[in-house]
DSSP file (Angstrom, degrees, kcal/mol; ACC not computed):
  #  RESIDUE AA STRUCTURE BP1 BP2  ACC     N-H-->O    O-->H-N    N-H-->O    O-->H-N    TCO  KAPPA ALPHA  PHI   PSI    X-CA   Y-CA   Z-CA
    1    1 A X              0   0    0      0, 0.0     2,-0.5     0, 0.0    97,-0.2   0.000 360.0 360.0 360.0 130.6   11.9   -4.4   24.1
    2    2 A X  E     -A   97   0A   0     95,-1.6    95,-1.5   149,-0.1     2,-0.3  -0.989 360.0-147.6-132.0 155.2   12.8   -4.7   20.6
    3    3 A X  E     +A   96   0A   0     -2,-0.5     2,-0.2    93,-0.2    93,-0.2  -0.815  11.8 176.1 -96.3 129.7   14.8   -3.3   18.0
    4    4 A X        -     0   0    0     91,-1.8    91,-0.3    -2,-0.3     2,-0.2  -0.644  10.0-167.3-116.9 171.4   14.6   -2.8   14.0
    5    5 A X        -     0   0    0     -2,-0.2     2,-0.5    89,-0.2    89,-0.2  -0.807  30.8-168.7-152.8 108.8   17.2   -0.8   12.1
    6    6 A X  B     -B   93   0A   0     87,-4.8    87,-1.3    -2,-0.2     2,-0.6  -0.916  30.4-164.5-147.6 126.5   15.4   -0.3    8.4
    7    7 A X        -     0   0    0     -2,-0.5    85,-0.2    85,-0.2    83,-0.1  -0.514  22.8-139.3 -31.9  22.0   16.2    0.6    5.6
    8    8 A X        -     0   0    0     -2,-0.6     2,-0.1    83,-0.3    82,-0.1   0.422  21.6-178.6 -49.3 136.3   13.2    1.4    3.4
    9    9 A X    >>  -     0   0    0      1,-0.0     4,-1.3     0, 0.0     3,-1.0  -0.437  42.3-100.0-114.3-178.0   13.5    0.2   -0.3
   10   10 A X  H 3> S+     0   0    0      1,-0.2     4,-2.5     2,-0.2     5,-0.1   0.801 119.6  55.6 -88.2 -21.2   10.5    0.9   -3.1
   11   11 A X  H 34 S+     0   0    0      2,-0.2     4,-0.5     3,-0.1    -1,-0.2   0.401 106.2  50.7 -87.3   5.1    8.9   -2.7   -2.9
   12   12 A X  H <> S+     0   0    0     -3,-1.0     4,-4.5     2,-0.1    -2,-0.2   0.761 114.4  49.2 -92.6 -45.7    8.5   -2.3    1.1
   13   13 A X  H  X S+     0   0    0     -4,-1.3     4,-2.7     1,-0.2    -2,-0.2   0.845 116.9  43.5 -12.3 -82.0    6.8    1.1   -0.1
   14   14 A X  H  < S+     0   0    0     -4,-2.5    -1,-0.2     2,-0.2     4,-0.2   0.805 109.4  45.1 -13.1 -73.3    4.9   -0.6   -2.4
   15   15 A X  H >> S+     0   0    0     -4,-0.5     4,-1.7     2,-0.2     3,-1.2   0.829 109.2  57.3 -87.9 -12.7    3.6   -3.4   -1.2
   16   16 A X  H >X S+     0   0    0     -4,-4.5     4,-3.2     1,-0.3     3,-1.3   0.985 110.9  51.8 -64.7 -32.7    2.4   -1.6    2.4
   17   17 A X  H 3< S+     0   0    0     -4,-2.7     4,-0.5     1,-0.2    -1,-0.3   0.396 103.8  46.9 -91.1  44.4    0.7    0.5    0.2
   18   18 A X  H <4 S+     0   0    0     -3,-1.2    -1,-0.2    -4,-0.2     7,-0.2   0.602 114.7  51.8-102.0 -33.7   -1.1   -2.1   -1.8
   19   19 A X  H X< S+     0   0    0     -4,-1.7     3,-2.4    -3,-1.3     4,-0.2   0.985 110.5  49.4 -85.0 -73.7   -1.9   -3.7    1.8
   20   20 A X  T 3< S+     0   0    0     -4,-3.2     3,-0.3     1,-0.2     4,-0.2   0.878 121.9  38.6 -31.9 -53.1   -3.4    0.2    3.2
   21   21 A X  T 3> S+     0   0    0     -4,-0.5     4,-1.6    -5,-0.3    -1,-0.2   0.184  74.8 117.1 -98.9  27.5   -5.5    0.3    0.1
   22   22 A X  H X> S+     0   0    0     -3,-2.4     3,-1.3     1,-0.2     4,-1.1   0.915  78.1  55.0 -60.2 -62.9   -6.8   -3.1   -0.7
   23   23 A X  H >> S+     0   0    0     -3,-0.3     4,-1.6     1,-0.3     3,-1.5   0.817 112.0  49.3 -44.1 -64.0  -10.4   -2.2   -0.4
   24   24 A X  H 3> S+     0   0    0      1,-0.3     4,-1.6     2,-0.2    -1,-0.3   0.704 108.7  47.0 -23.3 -58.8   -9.7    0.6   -3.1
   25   25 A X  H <X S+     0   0    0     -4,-1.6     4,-0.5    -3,-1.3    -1,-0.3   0.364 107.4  57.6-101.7   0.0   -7.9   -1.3   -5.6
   26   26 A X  H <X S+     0   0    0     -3,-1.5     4,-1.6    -4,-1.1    -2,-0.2   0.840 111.0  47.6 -69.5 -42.6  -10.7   -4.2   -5.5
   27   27 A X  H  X S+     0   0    0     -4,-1.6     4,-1.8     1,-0.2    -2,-0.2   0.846 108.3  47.4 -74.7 -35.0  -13.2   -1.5   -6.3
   28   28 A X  H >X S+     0   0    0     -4,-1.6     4,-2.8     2,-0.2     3,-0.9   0.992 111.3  58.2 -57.4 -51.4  -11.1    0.1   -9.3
   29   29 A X  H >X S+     0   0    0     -4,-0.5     4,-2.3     1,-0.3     3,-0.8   0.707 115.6  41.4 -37.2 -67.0  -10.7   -4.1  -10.6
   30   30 A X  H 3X S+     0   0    0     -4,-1.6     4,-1.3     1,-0.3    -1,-0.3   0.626 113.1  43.9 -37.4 -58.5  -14.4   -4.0  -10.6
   31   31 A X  H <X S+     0   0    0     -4,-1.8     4,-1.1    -3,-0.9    -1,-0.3   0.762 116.9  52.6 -51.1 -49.4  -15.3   -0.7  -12.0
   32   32 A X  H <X S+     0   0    0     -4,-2.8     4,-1.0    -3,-0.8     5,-0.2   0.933 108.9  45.6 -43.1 -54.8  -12.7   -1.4  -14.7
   33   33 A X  H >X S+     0   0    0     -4,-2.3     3,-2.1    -5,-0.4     4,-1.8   0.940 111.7  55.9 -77.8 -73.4  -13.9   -4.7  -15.7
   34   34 A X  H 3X S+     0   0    0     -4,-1.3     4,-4.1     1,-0.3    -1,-0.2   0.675 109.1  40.1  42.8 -94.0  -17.4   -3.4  -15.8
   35   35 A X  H 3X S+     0   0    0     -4,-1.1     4,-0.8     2,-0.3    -1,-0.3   0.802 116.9  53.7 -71.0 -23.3  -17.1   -0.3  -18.3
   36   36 A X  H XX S+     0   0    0     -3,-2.1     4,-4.5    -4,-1.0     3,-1.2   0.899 108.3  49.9 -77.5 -64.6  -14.7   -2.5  -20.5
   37   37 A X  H 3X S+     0   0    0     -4,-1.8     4,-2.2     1,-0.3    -2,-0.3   0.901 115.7  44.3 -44.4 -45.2  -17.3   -5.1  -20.5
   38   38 A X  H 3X S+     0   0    0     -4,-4.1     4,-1.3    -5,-0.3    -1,-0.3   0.693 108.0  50.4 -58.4 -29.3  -19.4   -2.5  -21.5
   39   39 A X  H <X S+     0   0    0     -3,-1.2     4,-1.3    -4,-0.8     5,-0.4   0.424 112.7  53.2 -97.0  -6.0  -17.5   -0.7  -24.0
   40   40 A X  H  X>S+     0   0    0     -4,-4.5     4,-4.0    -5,-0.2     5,-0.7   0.905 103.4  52.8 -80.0 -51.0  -16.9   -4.1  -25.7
   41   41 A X  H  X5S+     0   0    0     -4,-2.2     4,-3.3    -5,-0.4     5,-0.3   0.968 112.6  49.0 -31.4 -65.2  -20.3   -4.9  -25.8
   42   42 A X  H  X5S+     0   0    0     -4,-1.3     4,-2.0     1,-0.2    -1,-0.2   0.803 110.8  43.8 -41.0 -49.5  -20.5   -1.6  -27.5
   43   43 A X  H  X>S+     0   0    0     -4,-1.3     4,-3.3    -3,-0.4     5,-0.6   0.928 114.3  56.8 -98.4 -55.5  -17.7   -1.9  -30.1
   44   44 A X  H  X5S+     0   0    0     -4,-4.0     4,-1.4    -5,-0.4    -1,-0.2   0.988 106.4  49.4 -56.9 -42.3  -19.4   -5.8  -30.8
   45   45 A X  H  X<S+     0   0    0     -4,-3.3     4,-2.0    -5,-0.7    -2,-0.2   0.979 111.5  49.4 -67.0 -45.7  -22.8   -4.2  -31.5
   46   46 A X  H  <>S+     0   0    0     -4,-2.0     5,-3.5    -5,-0.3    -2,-0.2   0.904 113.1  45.7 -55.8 -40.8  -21.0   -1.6  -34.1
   47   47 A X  H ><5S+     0   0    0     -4,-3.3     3,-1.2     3,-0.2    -1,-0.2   0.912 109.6  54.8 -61.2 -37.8  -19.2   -4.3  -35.9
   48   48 A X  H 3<<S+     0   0    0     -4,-1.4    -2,-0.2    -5,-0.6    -1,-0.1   0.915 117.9  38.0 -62.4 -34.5  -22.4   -6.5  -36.0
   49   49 A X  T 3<5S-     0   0    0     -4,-2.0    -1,-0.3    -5,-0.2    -2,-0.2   0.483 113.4-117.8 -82.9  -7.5  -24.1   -3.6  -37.6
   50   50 A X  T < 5 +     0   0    0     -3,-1.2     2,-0.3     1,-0.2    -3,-0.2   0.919  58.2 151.8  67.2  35.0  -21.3   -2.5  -39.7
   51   51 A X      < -     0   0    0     -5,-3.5    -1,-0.2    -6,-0.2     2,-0.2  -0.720  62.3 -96.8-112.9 149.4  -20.8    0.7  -38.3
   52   52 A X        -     0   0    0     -2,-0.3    -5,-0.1     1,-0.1    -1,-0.1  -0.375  40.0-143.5 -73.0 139.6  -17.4    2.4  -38.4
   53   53 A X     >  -     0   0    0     -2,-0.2     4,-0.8    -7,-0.1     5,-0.4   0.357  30.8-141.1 -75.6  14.2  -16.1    1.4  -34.5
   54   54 A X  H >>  -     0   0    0      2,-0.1     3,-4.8     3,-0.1     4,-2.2   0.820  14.8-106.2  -7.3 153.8  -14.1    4.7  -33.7
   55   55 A X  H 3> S+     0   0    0      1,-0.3     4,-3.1     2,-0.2     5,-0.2   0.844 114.4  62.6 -52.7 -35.1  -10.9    5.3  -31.9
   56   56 A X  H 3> S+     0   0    0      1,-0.2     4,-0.8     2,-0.2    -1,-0.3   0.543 101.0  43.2 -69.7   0.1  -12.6    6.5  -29.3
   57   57 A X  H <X S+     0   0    0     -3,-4.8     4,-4.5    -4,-0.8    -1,-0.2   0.667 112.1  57.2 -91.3 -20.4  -14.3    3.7  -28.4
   58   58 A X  H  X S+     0   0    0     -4,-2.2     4,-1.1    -5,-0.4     5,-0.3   0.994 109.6  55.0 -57.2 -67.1  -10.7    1.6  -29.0
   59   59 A X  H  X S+     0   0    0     -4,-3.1     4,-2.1     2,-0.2     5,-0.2   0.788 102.7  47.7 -20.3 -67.3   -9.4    4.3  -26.3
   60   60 A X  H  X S+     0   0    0     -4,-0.8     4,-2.8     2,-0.2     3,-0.4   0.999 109.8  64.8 -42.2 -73.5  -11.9    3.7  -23.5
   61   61 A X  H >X S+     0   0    0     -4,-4.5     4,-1.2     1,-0.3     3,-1.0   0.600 108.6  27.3 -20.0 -93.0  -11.1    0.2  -24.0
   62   62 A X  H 3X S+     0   0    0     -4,-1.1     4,-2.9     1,-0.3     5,-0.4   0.835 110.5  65.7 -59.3 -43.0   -7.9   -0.2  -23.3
   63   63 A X  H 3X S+     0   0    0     -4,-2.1     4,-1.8    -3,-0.4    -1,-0.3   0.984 111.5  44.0 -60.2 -41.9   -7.7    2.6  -20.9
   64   64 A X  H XX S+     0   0    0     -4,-2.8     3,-4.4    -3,-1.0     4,-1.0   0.940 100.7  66.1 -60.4 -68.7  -10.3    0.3  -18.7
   65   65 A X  H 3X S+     0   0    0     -4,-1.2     4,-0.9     1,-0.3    -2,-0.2   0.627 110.8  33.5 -13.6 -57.5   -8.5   -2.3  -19.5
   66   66 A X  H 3< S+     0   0    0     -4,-2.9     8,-0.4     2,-0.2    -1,-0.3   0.502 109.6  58.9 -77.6   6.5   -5.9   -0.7  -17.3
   67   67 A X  H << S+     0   0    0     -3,-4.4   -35,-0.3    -4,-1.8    -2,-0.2   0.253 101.6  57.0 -99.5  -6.5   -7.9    0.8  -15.1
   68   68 A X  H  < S+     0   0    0     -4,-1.0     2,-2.0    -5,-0.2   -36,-0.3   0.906 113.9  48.1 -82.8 -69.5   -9.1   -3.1  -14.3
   69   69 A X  S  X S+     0   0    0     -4,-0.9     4,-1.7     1,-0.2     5,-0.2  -0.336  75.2 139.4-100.0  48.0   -5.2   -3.4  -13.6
   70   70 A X  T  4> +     0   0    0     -2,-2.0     5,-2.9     1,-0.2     6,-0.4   0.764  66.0  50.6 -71.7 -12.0   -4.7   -0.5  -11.5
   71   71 A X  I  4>S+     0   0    0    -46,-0.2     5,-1.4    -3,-0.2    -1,-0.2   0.965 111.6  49.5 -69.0 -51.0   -2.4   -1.8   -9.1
   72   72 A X  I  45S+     0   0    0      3,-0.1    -1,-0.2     4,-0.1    -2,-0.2   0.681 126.5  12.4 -67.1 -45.1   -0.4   -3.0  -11.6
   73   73 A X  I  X5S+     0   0    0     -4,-1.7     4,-1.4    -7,-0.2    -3,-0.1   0.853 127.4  22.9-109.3 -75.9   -0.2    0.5  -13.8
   74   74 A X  I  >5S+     0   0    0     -8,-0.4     4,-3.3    -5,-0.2     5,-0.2   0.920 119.6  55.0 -89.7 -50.4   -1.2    3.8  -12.6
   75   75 A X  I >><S+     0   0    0     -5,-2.9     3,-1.7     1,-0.2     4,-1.3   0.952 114.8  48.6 -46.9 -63.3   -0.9    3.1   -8.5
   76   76 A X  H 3><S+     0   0    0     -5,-1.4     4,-1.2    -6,-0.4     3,-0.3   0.753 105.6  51.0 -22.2 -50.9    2.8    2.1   -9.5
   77   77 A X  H 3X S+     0   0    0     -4,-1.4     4,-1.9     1,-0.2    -1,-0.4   0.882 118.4  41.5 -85.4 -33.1    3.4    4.9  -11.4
   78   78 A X  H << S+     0   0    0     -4,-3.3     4,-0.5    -3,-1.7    -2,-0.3   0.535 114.0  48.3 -95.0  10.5    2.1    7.0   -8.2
   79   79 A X  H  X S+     0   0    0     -4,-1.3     4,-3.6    -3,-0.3    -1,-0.2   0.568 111.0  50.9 -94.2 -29.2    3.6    5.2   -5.7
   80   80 A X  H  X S+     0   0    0     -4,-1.2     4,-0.9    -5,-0.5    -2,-0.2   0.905 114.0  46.8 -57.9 -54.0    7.0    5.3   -7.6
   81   81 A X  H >X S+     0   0    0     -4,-1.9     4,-2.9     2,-0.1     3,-2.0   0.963 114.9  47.0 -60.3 -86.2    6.6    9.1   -7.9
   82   82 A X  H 3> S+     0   0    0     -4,-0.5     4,-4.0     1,-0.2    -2,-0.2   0.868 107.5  54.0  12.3 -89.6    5.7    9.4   -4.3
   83   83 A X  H 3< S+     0   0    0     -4,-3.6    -1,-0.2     1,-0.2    -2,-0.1   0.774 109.0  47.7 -48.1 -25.1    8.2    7.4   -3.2
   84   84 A X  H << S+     0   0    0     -3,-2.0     3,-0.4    -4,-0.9    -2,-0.2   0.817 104.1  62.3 -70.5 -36.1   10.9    9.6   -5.1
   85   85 A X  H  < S+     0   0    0     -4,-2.9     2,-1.1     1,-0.3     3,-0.2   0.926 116.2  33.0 -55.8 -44.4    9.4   13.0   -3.7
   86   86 A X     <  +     0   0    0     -4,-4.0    -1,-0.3    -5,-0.4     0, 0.0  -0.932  64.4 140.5-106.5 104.1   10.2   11.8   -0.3
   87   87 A X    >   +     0   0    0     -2,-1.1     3,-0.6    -3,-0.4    -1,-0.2   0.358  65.5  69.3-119.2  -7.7   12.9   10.0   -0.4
   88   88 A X  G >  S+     0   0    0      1,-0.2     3,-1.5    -3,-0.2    -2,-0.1   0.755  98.6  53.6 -78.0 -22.4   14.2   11.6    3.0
   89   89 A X  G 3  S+     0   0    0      1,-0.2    -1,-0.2    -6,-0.1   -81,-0.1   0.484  97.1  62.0 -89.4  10.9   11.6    9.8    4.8
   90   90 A X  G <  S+     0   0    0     -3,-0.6    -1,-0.2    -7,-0.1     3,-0.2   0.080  84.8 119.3-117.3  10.0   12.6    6.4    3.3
   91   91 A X  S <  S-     0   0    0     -3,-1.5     2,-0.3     1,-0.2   -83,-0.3   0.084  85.7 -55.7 -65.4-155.5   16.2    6.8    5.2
   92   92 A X        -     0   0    0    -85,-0.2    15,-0.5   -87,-0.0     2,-0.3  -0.677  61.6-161.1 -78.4 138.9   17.5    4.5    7.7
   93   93 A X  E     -BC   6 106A   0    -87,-1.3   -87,-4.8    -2,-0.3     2,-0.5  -0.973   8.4-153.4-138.0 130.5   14.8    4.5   10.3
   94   94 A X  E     - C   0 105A   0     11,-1.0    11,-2.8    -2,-0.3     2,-0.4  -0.911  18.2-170.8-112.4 116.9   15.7    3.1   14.1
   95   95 A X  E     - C   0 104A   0     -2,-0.5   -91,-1.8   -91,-0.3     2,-0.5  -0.949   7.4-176.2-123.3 137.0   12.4    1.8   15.5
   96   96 A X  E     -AC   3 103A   0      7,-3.9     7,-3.3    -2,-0.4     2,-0.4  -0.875   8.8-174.9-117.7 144.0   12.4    0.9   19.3
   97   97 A X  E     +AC   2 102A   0    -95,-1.5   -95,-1.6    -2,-0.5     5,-0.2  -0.915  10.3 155.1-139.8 125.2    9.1   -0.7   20.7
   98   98 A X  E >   - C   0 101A   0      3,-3.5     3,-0.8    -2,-0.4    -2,-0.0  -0.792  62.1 -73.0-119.0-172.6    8.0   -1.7   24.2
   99   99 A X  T 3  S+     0   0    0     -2,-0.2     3,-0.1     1,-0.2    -1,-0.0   0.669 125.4  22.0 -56.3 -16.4    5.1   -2.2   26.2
  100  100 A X  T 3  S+     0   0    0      1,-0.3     2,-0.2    59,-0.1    -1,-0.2   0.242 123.0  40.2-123.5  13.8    4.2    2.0   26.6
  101  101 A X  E <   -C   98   0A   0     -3,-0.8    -3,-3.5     2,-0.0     2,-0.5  -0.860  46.2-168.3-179.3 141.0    5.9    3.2   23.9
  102  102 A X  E     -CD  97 113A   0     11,-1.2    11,-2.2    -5,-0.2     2,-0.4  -0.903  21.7-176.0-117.5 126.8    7.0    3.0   20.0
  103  103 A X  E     -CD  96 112A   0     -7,-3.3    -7,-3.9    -2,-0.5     2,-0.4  -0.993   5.8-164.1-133.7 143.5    9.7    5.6   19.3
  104  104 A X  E     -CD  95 111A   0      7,-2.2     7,-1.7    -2,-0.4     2,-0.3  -0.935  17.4-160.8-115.6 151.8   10.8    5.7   15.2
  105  105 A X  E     +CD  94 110A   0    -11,-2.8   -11,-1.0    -2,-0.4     5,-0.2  -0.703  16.9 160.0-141.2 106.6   14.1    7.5   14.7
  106  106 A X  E >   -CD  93 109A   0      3,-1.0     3,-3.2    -2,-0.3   -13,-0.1  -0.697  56.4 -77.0-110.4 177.9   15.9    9.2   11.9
  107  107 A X  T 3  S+     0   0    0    -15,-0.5     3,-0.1     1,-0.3   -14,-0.1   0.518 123.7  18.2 -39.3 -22.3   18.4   11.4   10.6
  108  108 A X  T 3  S+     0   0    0      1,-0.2     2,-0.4     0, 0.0    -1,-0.3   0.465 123.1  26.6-122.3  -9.8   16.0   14.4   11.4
  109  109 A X  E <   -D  106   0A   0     -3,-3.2    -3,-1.0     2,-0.0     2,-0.4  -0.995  46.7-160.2-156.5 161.0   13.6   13.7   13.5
  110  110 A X  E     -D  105   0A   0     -2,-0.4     2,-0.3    -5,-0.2    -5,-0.2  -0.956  22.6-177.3-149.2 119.9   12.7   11.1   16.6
  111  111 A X  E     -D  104   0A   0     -7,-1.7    -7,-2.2    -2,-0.4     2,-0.5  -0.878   7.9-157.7-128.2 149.4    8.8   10.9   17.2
  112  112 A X  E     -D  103   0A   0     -2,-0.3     2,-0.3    -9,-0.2    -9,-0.2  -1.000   4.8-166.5-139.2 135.1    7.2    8.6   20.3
  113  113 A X  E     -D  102   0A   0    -11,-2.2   -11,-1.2    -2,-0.5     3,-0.1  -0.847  19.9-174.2-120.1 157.0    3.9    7.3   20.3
  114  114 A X  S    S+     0   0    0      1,-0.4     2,-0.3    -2,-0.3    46,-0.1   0.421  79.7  20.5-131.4  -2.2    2.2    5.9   23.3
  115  115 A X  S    S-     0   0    0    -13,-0.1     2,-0.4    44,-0.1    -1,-0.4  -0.989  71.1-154.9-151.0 154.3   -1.3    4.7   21.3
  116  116 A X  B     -e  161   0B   0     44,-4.6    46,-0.6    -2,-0.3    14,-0.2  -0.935  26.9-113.7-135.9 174.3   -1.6    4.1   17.9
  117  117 A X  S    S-     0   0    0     12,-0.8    45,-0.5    -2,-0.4     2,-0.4   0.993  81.7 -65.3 -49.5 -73.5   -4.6    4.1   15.4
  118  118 A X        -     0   0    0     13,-0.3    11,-2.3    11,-0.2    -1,-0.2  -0.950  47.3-100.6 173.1 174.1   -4.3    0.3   14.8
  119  119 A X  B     -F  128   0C   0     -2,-0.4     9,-0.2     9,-0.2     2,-0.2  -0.712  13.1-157.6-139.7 131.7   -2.5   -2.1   13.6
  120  120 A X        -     0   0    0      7,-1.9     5,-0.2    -2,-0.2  -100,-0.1  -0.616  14.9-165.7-111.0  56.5   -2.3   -4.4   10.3
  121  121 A X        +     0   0    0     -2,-0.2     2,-0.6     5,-0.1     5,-0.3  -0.278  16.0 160.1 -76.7 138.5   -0.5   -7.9   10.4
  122  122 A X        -     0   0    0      3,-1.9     3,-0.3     0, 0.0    18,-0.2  -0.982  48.9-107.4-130.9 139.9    0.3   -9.5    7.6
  123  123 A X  S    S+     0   0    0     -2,-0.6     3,-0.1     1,-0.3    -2,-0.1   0.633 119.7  30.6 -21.0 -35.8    2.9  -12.5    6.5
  124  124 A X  S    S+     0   0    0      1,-0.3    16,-1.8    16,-0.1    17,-0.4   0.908 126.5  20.2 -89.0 -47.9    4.9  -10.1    5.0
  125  125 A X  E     - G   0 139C   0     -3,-0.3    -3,-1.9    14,-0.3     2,-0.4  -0.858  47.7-148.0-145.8 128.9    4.6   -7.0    6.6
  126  126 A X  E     - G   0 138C   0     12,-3.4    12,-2.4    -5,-0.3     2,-0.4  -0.895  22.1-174.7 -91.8 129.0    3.5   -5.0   10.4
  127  127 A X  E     - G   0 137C   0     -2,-0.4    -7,-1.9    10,-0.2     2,-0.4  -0.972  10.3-159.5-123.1 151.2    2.0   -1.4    9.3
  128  128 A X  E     -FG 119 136C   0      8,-0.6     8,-3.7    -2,-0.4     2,-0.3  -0.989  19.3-133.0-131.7 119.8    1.4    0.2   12.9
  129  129 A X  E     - G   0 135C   0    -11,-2.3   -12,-0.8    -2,-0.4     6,-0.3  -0.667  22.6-174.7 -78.4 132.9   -1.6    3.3   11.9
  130  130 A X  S    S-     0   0    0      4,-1.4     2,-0.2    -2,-0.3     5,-0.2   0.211  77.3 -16.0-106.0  -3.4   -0.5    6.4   13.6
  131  131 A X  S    S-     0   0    0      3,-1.6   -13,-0.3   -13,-0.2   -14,-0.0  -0.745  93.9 -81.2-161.1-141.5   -3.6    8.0   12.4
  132  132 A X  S    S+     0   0    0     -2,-0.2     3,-0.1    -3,-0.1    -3,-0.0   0.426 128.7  39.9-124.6  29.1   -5.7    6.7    9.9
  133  133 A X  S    S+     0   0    0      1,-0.1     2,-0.1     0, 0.0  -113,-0.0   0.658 110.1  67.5-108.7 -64.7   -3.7    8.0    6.7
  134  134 A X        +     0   0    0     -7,-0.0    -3,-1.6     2,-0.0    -4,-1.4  -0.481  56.3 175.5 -95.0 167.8    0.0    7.2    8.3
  135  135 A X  E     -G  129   0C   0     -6,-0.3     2,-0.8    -5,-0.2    -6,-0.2  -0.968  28.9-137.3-160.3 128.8    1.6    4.1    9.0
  136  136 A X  E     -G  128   0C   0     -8,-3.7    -8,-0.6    -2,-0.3     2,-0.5  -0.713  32.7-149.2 -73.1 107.4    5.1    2.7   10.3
  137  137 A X  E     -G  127   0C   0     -2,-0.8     2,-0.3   -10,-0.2   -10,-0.2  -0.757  14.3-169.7-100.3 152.0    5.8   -0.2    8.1
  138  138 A X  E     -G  126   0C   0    -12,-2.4   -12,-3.4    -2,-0.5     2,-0.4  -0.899  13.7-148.1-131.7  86.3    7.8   -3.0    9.6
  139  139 A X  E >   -G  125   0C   0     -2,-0.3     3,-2.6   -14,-0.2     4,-0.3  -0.667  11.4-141.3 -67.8 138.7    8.9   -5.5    7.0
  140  140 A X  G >  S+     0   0    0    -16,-1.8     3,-1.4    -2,-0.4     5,-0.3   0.697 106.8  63.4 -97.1 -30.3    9.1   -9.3    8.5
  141  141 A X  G 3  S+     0   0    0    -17,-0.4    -1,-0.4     1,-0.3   -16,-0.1   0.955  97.3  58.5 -77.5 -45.6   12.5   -9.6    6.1
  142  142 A X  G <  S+     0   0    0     -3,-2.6    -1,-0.3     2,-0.1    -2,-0.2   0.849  91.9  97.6 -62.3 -14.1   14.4   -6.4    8.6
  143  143 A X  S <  S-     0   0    0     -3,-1.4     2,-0.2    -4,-0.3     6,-0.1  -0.496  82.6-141.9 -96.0 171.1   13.8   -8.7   11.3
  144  144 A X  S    S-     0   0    0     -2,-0.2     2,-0.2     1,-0.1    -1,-0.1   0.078  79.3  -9.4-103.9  30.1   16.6  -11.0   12.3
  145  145 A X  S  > S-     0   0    0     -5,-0.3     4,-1.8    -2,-0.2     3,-0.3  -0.818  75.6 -90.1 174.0 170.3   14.2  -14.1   12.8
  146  146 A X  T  4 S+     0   0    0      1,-0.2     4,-0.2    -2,-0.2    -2,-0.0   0.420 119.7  48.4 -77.2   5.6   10.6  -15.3   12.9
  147  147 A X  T  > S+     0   0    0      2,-0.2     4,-1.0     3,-0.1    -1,-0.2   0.401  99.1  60.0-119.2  -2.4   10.2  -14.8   16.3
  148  148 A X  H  > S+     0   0    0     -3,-0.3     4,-1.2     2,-0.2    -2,-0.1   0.808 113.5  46.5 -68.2 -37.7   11.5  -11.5   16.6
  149  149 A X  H  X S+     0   0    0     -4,-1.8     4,-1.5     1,-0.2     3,-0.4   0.918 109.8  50.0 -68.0 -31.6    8.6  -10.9   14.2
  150  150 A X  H  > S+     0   0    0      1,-0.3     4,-2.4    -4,-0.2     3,-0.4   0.902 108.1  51.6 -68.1 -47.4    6.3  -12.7   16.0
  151  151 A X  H  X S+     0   0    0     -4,-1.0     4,-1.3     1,-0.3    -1,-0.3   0.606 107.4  57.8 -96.7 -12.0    7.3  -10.8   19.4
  152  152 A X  H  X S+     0   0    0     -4,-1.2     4,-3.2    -3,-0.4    -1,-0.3   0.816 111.3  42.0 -73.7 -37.3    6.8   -7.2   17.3
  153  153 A X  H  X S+     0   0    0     -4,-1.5     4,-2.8    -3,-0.4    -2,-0.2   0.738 112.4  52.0 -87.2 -21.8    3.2   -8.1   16.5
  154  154 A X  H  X S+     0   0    0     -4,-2.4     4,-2.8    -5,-0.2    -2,-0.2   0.973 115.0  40.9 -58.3 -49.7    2.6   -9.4   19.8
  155  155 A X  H  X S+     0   0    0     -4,-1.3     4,-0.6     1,-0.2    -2,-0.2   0.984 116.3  52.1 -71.1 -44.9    3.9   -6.2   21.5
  156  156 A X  H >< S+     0   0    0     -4,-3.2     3,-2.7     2,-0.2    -1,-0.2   0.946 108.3  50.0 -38.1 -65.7    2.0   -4.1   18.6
  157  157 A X  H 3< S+     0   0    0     -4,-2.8    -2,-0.2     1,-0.3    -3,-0.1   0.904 114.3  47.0 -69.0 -39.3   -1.7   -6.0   19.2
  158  158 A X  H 3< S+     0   0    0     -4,-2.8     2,-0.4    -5,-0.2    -1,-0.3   0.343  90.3 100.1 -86.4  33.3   -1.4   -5.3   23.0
  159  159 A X  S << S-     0   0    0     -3,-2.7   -43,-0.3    -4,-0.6   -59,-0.1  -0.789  99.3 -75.4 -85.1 132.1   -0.5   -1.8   22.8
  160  160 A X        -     0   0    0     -2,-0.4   -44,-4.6   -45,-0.1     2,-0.2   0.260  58.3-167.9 -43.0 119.4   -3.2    0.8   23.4
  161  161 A X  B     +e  116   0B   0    -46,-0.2   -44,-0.2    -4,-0.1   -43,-0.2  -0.812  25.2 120.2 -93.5 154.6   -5.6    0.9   19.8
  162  162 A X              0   0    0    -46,-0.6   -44,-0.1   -45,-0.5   -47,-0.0  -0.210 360.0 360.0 169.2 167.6   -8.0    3.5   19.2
  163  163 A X              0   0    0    -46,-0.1   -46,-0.1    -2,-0.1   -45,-0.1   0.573 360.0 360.0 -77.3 360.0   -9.7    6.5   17.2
C-alpha cells in the first residue's frame, strides 16, 4: 500500500496536461509552421513584385507564428484559466493505492476505483486515466523518495487496464 498527500500547484497542472496532449500540440507545431511558411512565402512574392504587403497578411503571420508555439501561448492561457475555474479540485488530495483499489480523497468527495483506463509514466509525472478524458496526476516530486515512486508505478501497471 502506498500513500501520497498532494497538493496540486499550476505547473503539475500544466505539465500533465502537456503530457495528455502531446500528440495534439505536435500537430498544431506543424500546422503552424506550415501556413507561416506559407504566408511568408506570400508576403516575399508581394515585396518581390512591389505590391503593397497588407496588415493582414502581417497578422496571419504572426498569429501562426504563435499558433507554431501553442504550448507555449494559447494552451497556457487555457490551462491557466482552467486551472483557476476549478480551483476546488486542485485542493489537498489524499491518494491511497493498493493492489484492488485506488481511492483519491478530498475535502468533498472520496471516489474508489478498482480498474482504470490506463496509465502514463513519465520521469516526472504518473497520470492514472480514469476514462479517457480524466486523469489522477501523481507528481514524482509529492513522493518522499525514488522508490516510493517506483513502487506507485509498479502498483499502477499491474492494476486492471482497459476500455
Amino acid at each position: 500500500m502506498e500513500k501520497l498527500t498532494i497538493t496540486y500547484r499550476l505547473q503539475d497542472y500544466l505539465e500533465a496536461n502537456i503530457i495528455h496532449n502531446k500528440q495534439l500540440l505536435i500537430l498544431y507545431k506543424i500546422f503552424g509552421s506550415l501556413m507561416s511558411i506559407i504566408i511568408f512565402l506570400h508576403i516575399l512574392y508581394l515585396y518581390i513584385l512591389k505590391e503593397p504587403i497588407g496588415w493582414i497578411n502581417v497578422f496571419f503571420l504572426v498569429f501562426f507564428l504563435l499558433f507554431m508555439n501553442y504550448e507555449k501561448t494559447f494552451f497556457l492561457l487555457q490551462i491557466k484559466s482552467l486551472f483557476k475555474q476549478q480551483k476546488k479540485y486542485f485542493e489537498q488530495v489524499e491518494i491511497v493505492l493498493t493492489e484492488t483499489e485506488i481511492v483519491e480523497k478530498t475535502s468533498y468527495s472520496e471516489s474508489k476505483f478498482y480498474w482504470i483506463y490506463k496509465h502514463n509514466k513519465t520521469p516526472k509525472m504518473l497520470l492514472i486515466y480514469i476514462n479517457s478524458q480524466g486523469f489522477i496526476i501523481i507528481p514524482k516530486k509529492y513522493c518522499s523518495n525514488d522508490q516510493q515512486y517506483e513502487n506507485i508505478c509498479n502498483l499502477v501497471a499491474n492494476f486492471p487496464q482497459g476500455n
